[in-house]
C-alpha positions as semicolon CSV with decimal commas, in nm:
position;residue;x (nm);y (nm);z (nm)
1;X;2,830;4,356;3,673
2;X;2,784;4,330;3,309
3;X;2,466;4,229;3,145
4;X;2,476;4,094;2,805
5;X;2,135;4,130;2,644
6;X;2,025;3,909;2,354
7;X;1,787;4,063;2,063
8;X;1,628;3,727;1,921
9;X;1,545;3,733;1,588
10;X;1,187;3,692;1,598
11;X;1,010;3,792;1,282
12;X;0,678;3,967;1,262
13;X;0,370;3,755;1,128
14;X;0,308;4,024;0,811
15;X;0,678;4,053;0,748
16;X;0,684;3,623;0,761
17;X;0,328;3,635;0,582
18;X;0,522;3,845;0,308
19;X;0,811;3,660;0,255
20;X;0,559;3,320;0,215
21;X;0,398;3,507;-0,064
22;X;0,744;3,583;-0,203
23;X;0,850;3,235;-0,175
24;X;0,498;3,028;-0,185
25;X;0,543;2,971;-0,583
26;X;0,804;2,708;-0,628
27;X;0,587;2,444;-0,431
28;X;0,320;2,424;-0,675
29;X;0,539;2,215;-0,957
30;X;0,678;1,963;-0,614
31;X;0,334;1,910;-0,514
32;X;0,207;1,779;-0,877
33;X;0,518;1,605;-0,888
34;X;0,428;1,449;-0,553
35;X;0,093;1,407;-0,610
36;X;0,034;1,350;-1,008
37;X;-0,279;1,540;-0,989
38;X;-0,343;1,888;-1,052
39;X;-0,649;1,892;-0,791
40;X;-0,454;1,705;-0,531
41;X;-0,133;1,910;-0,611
42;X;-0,377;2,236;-0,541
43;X;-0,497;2,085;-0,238
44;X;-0,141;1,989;-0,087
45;X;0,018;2,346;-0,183
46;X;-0,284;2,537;0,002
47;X;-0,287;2,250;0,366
48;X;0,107;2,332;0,316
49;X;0,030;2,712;0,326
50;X;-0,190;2,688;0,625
51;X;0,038;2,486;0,850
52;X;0,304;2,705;0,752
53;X;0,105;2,987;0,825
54;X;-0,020;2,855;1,179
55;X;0,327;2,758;1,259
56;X;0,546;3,025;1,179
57;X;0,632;3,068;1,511
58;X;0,848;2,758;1,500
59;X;1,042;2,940;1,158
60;X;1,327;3,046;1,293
61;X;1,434;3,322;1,124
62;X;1,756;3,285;0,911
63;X;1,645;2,952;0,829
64;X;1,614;2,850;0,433
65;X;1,232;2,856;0,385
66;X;1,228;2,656;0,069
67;X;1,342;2,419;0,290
68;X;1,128;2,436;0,542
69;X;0,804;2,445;0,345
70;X;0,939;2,146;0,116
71;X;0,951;1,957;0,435
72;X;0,647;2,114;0,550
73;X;0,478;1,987;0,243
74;X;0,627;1,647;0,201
75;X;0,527;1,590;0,544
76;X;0,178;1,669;0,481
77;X;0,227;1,429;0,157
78;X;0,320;1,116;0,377
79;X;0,101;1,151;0,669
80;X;-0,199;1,153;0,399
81;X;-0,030;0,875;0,202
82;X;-0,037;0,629;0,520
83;X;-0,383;0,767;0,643
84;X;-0,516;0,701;0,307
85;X;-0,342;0,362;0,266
86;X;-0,494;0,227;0,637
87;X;-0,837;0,375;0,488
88;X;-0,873;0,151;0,189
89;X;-1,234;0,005;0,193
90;X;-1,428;-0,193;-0,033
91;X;-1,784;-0,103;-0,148
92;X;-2,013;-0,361;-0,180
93;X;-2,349;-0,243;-0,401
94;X;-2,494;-0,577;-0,320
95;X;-2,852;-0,527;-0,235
96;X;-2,870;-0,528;0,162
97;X;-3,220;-0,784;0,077
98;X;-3,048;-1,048;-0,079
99;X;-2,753;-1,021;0,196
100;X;-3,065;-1,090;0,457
101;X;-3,168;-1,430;0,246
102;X;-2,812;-1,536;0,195
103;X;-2,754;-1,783;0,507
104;X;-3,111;-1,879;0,531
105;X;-3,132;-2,030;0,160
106;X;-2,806;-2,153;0,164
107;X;-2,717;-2,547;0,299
108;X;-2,405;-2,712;0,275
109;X;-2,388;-3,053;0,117
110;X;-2,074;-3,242;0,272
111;X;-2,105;-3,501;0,043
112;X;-2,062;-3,326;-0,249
113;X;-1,715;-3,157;-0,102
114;X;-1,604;-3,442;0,014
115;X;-1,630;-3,597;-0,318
116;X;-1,450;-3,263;-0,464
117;X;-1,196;-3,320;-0,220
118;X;-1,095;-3,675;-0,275
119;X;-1,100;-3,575;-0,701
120;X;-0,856;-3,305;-0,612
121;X;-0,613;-3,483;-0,403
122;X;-0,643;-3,828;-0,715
123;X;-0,509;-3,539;-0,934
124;X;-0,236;-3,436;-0,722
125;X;-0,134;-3,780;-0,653
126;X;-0,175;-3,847;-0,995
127;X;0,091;-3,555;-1,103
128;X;0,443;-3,660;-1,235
129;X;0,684;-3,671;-0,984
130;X;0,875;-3,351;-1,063
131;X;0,553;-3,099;-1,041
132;X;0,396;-3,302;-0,773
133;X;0,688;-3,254;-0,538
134;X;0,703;-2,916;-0,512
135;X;0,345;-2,800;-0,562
136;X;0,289;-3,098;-0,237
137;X;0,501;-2,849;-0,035
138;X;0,385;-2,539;-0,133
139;X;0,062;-2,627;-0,103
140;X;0,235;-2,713;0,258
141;X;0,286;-2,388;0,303
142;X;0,664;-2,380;0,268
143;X;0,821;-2,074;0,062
144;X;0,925;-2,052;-0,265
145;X;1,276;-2,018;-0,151
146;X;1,234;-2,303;0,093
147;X;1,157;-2,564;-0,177
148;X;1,461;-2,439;-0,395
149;X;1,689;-2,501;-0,108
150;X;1,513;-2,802;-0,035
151;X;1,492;-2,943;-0,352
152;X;1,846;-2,791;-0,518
153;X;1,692;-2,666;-0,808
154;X;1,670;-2,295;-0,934
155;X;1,421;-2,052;-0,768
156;X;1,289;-2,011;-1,092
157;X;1,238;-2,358;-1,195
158;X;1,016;-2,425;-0,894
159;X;0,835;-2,159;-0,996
160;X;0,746;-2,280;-1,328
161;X;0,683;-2,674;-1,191
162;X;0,422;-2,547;-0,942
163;X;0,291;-2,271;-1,196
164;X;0,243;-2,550;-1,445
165;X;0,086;-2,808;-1,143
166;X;-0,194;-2,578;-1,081
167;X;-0,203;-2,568;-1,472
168;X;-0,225;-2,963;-1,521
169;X;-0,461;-2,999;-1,210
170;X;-0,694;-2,744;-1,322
171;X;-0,722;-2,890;-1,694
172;X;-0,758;-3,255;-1,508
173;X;-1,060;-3,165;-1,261
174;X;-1,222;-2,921;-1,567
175;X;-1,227;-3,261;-1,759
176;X;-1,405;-3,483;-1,441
């Protein structure tokens, strides 16, 4: 029988420590370039460090390193990108008291929107044909694209004629 025994090239944490020291320096100019902040760019090359550091068991020795810290890092990059992105919150610094009065004081006069109303559809109706047309059907909820095909004119053009309908029917009801 012959046995054929396999030395795997496993690399000793100091010796991979060293060799991320050695190699650690050409992240710093990717992550400002990722990150356009010097703080943020500090930040990014030290989480890259760690995970690198608490995962160099999965380095497989041989491997390119830049490589595999520049994925390492732009990895890190994305996943706070996204996270950050699904965070976005707005602040409100309205005093919580006058948050507590707001429905109480407040009461609806449907008379008064009703009368809005009817002015705002007399000004529609009251547009020239060509702007009233298409701002009718966007106001529909049909697609910029939609009314072009629609209407065979230029994407562009219905653009501008429903651009310039909110224009005319804002001047008109300014002036009621």
């Amino acid at each position: 029988l012959r046995f054929i025994i396999i030395k795997q090239n496993i690399m000793s944490a100091t010796e991979f420590n060293q060799m991320l020291i050695s190699q650690a320096d050409f992240l710093k100019p990717f992550a400002i370039n990722l990150t356009r902040d010097s703080e943020a760019a500090q930040d990014l090359f030290q989480e890259t460090l760690y995970k690198a550091l608490a995962n160099h068991e999965k380095y497989n020795t041989g491997t390119n390193i830049k490589a595999w810290l520049f994925t390492i890092m732009r990895n890190i990059f994305i996943n706070d990108y996204r996270r950050k992105s699904k965070q976005k919150t707005i602040f409100d610094n309205t005093p919580n008291d006058y948050l507590l009065d707001y429905k109480q004081s407040t009461v609806s006069n449907d008379a008064e929107s009703d009368m809005r109303l009817k002015e705002v559809r007399k000004a529609v109706e009251e547009l020239p044909e060509i702007f009233k047309t298409p701002f009718k059907l966007y106001f529909d909820g049909y697609k910029y694209n939609e009314i072009a095909d629609a209407l065979g004119e230029p994407l562009g053009t219905i653009k501008s004629r429903i651009h310039f309908a909110r224009k005319l029917l804002k001047e008109q009801i300014n002036r009621n």
